[in-house]
Every structure is written in structure tokens, then in C-alpha cells.
N, C-alpha and C positions, 0 to 999 in steps of 0.2 A: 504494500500500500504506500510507503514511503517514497517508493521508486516511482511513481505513477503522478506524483504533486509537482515534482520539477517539468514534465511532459506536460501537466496541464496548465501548469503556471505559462511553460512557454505558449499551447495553443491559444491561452488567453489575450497574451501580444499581438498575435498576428493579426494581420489586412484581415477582413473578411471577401470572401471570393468576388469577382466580379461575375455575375451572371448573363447570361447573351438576352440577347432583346432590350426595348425602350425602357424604359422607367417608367409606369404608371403613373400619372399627376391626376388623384381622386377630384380635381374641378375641370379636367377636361374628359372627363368620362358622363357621357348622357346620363339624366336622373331616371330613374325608373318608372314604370308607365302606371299609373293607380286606374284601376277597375273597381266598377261598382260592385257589393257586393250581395246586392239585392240577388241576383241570378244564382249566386252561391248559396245564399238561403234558403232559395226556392227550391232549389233541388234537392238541399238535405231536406227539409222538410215536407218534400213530395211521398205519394203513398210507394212508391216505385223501388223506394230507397230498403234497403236489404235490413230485416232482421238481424243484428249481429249475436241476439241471445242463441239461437240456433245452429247456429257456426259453432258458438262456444262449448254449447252442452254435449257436440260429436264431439268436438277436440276435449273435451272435460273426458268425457265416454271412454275415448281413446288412449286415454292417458291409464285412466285406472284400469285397464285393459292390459296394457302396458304393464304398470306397476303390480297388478294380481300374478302375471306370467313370471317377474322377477322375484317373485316371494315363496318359489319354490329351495330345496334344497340346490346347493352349489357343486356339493360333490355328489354323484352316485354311492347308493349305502353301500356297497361294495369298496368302495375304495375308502368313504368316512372308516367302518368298521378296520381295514387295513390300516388306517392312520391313529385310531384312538390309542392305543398303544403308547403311541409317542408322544402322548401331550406329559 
């Protein structure tokens, strides 16, 4: 760790690199376009707009589907029995 403070001491001195391309100057770059957001309301709050409890309760479903398969034994009793021995 000691060896490692004089290397960073020095990367700390150096130039920082020069990178290719212009330089950005944030007031010559156009301002961004605002949109009403009536039209985005309207949509989420259209009848068209997706149940997302239904989505959830498969992917809920799924999971503990999931996690019931993973709650069985790890080793086959055949080989547990071979190993109890050695605890």
C-alpha cells in the first residue's frame, strides 16, 4: 500500500488528457423543446392503459414457483447419508 501513494501522488500532477473533438459550450447548444402534457395524461388515464396488478401477481406466481422448486433437499439422501459421517 505504501508503494502505491508515490504513483498516485504523481498521477495526481499530471495534465489531464486532451480528448478529440470541440468543446461543448452549454449556451451554444439549443434549449430543449417542452411538450404539452395534456396528451400524456390522457393516455395514462385512458381505459386502454394495461393493468399492471396482473402482470404482477404471474410474476408474484412465478417466483414462488421458483422458490417452492428451490426448497427441496441439495444433496440426494444417498450421498447426505455418505457424508453424515463426516460432520
Amino acid at each position: 500500500m505504501r508503494r502505491l501513494v508515490p504513483f498516485l501522488l504523481l498521477a495526481a500532477c499530471a495534465a489531464p488528457p486532451q480528448l478529440p473533438g470541440p468543446a461543448l459550450d452549454p449556451g451554444a447548444l439549443p434549449a430543449p423543446q417542452l411538450v404539452p402534457l395534456s396528451p400524456l395524461l390522457a393516455a395514462a388515464d385512458s381505459p386502454a392503459a394495461a393493468d399492471p396488478t396482473a402482470g404482477l401477481s404471474a410474476r408474484a406466481a412465478a417466483l414462488a414457483a421458483r422458490a417452492e422448486a428451490l426448497r427441496g433437499p441439495v444433496l440426494p439422501a444417498a450421498d447426505a447419508a455418505r457424508l453424515q459421517p463426516l460432520r
